[in-house]
N, C-alpha and C positions, 0 to 999 in steps of 0.2 A: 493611336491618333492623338492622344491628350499629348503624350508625348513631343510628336511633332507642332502641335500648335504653344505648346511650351518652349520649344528652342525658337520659334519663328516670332514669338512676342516677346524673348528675350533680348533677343537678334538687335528687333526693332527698337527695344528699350535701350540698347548699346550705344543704336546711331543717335539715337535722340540726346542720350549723355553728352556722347562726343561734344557733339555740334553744340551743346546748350557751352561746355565748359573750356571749346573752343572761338566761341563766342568770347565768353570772358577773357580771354587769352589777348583777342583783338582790343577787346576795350583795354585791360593793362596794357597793350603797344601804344595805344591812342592817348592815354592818360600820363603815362608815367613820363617823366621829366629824364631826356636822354642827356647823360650825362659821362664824363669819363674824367676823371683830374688825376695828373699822375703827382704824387705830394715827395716823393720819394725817386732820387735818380742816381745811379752812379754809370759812369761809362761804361762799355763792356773791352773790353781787349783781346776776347778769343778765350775758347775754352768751354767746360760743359754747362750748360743750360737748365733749370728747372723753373716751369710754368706751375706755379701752384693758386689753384680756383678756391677763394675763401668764401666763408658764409659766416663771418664773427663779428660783435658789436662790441664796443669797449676798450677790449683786450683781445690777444689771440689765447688759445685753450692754450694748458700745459704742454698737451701731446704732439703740439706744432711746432710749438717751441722748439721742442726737442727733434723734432725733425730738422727745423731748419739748422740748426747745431749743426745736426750730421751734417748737412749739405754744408756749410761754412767750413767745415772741416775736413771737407773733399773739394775743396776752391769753386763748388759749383754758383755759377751767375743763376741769383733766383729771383724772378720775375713772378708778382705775385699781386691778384685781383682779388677785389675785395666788392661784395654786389650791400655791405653793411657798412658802419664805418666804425674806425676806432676813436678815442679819445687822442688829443693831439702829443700828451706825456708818454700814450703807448706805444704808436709808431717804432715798428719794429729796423730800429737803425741797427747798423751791423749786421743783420739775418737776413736783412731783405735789401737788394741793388734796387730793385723798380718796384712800387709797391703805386698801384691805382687802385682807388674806387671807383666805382661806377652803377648805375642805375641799378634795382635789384630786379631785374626781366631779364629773361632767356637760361637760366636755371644753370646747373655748371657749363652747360657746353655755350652760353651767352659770355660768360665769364674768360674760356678759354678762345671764344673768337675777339675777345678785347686785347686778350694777351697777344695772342699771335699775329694783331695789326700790329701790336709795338715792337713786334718781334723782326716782321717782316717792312715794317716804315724803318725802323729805323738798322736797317740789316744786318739783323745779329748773323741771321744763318750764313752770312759769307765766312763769318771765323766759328763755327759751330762745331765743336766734334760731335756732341749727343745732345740731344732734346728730351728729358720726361715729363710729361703734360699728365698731373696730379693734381686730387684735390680733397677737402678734408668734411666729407664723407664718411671717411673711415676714422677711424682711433686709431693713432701709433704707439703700438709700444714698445716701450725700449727696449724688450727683447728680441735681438736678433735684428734690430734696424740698422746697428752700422754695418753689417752685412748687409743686408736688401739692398744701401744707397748703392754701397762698391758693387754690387749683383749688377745692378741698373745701368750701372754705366760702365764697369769694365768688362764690355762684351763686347764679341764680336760679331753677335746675332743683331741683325739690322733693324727686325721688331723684334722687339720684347713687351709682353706684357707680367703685370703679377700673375693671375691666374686668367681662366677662360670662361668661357657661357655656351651651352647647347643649346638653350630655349630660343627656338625661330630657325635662329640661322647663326651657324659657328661665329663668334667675336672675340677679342679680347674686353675685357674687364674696361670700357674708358677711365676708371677713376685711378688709371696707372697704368699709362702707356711709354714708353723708352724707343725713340728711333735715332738712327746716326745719322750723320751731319749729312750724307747723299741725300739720305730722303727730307730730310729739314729745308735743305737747295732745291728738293724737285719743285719744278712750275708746277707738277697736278696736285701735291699737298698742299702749296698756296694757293691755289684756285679753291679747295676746298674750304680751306676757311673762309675767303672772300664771300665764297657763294652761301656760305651757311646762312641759315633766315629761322633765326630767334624765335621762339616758341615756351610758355608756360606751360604747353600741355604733355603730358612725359609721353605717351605712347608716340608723339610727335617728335621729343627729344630723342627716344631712345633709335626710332628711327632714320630720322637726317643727319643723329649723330652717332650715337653706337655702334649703332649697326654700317653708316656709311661710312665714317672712318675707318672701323676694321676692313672695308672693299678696297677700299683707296688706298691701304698702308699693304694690304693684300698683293695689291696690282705692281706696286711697285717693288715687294721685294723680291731677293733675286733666285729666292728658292721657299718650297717649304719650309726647312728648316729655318731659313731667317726671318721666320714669323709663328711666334709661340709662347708660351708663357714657361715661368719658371719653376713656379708649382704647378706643372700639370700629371699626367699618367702616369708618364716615366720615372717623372720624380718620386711616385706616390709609392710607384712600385719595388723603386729600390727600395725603400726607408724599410717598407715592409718586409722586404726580401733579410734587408742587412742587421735590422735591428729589433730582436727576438724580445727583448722588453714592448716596443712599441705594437708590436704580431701580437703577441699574446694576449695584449690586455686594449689591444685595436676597441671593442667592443664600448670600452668607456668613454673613448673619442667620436663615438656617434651622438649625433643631435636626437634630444626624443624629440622637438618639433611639437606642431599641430596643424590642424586644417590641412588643407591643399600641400603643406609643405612637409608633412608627415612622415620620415620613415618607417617603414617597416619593421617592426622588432625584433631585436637580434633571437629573439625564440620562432618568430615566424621566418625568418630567411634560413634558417636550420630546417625548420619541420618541413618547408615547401621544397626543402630540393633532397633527391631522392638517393646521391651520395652522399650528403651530408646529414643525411637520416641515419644513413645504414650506420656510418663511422659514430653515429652517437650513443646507435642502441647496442656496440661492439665498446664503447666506452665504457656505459651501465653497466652492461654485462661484467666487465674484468672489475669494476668499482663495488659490485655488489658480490663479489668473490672474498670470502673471510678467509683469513689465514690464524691456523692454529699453532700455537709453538711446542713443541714435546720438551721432556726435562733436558733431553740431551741440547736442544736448541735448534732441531731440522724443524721447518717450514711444512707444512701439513692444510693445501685448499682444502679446505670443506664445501658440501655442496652449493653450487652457484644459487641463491635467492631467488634468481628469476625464474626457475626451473618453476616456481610456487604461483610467477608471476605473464606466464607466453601468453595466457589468454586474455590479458587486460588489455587494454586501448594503450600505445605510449604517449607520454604522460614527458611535455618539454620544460621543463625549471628553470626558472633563470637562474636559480643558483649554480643548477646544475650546467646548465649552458656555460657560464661562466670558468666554472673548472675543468671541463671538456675544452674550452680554448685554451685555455696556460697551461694544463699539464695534459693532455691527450696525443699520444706519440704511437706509430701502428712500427711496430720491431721490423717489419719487412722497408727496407730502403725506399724502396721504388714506389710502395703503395702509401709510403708520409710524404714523401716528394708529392706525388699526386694531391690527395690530401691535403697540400700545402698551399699548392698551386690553385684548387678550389677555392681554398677560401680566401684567398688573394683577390681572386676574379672576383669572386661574389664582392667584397668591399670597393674596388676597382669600377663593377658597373654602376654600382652606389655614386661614386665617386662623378660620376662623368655626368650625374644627371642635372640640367641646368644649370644655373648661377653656381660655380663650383665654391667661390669664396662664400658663400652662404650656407650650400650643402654640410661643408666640412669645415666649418670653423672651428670647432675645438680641436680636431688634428691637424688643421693647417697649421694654427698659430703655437701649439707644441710644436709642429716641425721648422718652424724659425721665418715663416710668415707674420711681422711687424704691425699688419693690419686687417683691422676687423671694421666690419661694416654697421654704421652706427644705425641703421635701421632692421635689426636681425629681427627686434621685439615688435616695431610698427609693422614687418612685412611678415608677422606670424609664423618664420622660420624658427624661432627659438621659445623653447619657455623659460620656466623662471629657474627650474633648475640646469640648466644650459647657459644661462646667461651666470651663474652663481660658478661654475664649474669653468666657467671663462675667466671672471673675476680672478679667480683662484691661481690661474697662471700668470695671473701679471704682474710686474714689479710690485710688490705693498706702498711705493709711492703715489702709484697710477689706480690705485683701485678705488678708491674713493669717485673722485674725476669722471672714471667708468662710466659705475653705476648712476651716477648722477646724467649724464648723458644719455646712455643705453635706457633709461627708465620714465626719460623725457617724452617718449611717443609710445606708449603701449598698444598692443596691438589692436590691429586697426577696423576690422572684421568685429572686433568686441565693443569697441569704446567709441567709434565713431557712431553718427546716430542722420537719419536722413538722407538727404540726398548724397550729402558728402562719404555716406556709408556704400551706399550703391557705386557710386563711380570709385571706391575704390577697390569695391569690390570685381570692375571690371578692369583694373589697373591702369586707369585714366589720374590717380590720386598717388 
């Protein structure tokens, strides 16, 4: 009973959030000074497209810069809103063709229905091969981005995104979406934007826009397959299949996490499943087998230790877990095949759970994913040594930068205090 009058005053306590912080939403529409200046123009002439949604005062970060590089360097037309402003020396001339500011309401996807009025006023999409509608969010690094840009556009996949989301309802990732020029032409994607209706409040954002744009981009393409991301399953599973470095030592590219966003420990996803038990205590066992040498130099097992040890509890190590994944190999073909294929999946269902760019960011961005999501630490997906373990893979020029970003919002659950702790602890923040 306590129970149910606890989810029912929860419930209640949710709606009353909402409403108080949708409230403020309204007064920010009612308050703030709408505004749009484009300071920044060059013609477009035909060719590929990129919408990038800023949030930078001053100056642009390092790691944009360098994004836009790539893009300048693959001739893509970069059309790029800005809800801060810069200084007038910083204006990014050369890297940016249309560069607006505009009001700071309606959060990225306010930013990208400014974009895609200039986009659609002044009709770019008639000469448009590809569109990708990005925003900086994330960290780029320059590993492996001039890949990702050529990934982006030189496809024949009609959506693309970087990666995907299971939480709610399947979507692509918005903060890096890629469609070809059909779909950039269709009337029901520019209705979409048209009809879009600005919101400060994210569970509002993520729904009119997240979630609706993946429907709408859904509807329109012309199969499954031409709607999907580049790191997803498939991907995940080759790498794993093909590259027995990245297999073997898989374990040190999982997030330890905390809270709500928690993985499981590589010693508890061994001890809970009952093939992966058995091949462990089949591991100990030949591990705890001593071999004696005679003068001559023949090989002489001595009795197995465990023989001393059947009646104890087993007893899961992580060290020992550790050496049972890189060097654990069962001599029968068919039953390491097996074997292999377990623990593929087991990493695999891991993989698939929610927010995938967040799940698996330290084996994403080893596998040549460019961007990491600058709120890993505010949304309590990473600790500190996850975030230092990320550090560690990226160029030594960008690490600095990082951390300095990445450590700008700590998590949120800990440091926030009050009201603003509650709403976001319901994901209204």
């Amino acid at each position: 009973m306590k129970k149910i009058i606890f989810t029912i005053m929860r419930f209640i306590l949710k709606v009353i959030i909402f409403i108080y912080y949708g409230l403020l939403s309204l007064r920010d529409d009612l308050k703030t000074k709408k505004y749009s200046n484009v300071i920044l123009r060059n013609e477009f002439s035909g060719g590929k497209v990129m919408l990038l949604a800023l949030y930078e005062k001053t100056c642009l970060r390092n790691d944009v810069i360098a994004l836009l590089q790539e893009a300048k360097k693959n001739n893509i037309y970069v059309i790029a809103v800005n809800t801060l402003k810069l200084t007038e020396g910083n204006y990014p001339e050369g890297l940016i063709d249309v560069y607006i500011e505009r009001d700071n309401y309606g959060r990225d996807f306010g930013s990208y229905k400014a974009g895609m009025s200039y986009f659609y006023t002044n009709e770019i999409q008639e000469n448009c091969e590809r569109l990708l509608i990005i925003n900086d969010s994330v960290f780029y690094s320059k590993k492996g981005l001039a890949n990702f840009i050529v990934d982006l556009f030189n496809t024949d996949v009609e959506v693309l995104g970087a990666t995907e989301n299971s939480a709610h309802a399947h979507h692509l990732g918005s903060f890096c979406v890629s469609v070809c020029g059909k779909i950039a032409k269709n009337q029901k994607f520019k209705n979409f934007w048209s009809n879009y209706k600005n919101s400060n409040v994210r569970p509002l954002v993520i729904k009119r826009g997240e979630f609706a744009l993946s429907k709408t981009l859904k509807s329109l393409a012309s199969s499954e397959r031409d709607f999907r991301s580049l790191y997803n399953v498939a991907f995940m599973e080759n790498k794993l299949k093909s590259d027995d470095d990245f297999y073997n030592n898989y374990y040190s590219y999982r997030r330890e996490g905390e809270l709500a966003w928690s993985n499981r420990t590589i010693t508890s996803l061994i001890g809970k499943d009952e093939i992966l038990t058995s091949h462990y205590k089949q591991f100990l066992k030949e591990k705890s087998n001593v071999i004696k040498l005679t003068k001559n130099g023949n090989r002489i097992p001595l009795a197995s230790r465990n023989n001393d040890q059947a009646d104890k509890p087993l007893v899961i190590d992580y060290l020992n877990i550790t050496d049972f994944l890189k060097n654990y190999h069962v001599y029968d073909p068919q039953l390491h095949e097996q074997f292999k294929k377990k623990i593929i999946a087991t990493y695999l269902d891991e993989f698939t759970l929610g927010s995938q760019i967040h799940i698996n960011c330290l084996a994403l961005h080893h596998c040549g994913l460019p961007i990491i999501k600058l709120d890993l630490m505010f949304r309590c997906v990473c600790n500190m040594n996850d975030i230092l373990k990320l550090r560690d893979q990226l160029d030594e020029s960008q690490q600095e930068e990082f951390m300095t970003l990445m450590l700008g919002r700590l998590c949120g659950d800990r440091f926030l205090i009050g009201l603003n702790r509650i709403a976001y602890q319901f994901g209204i923040l």
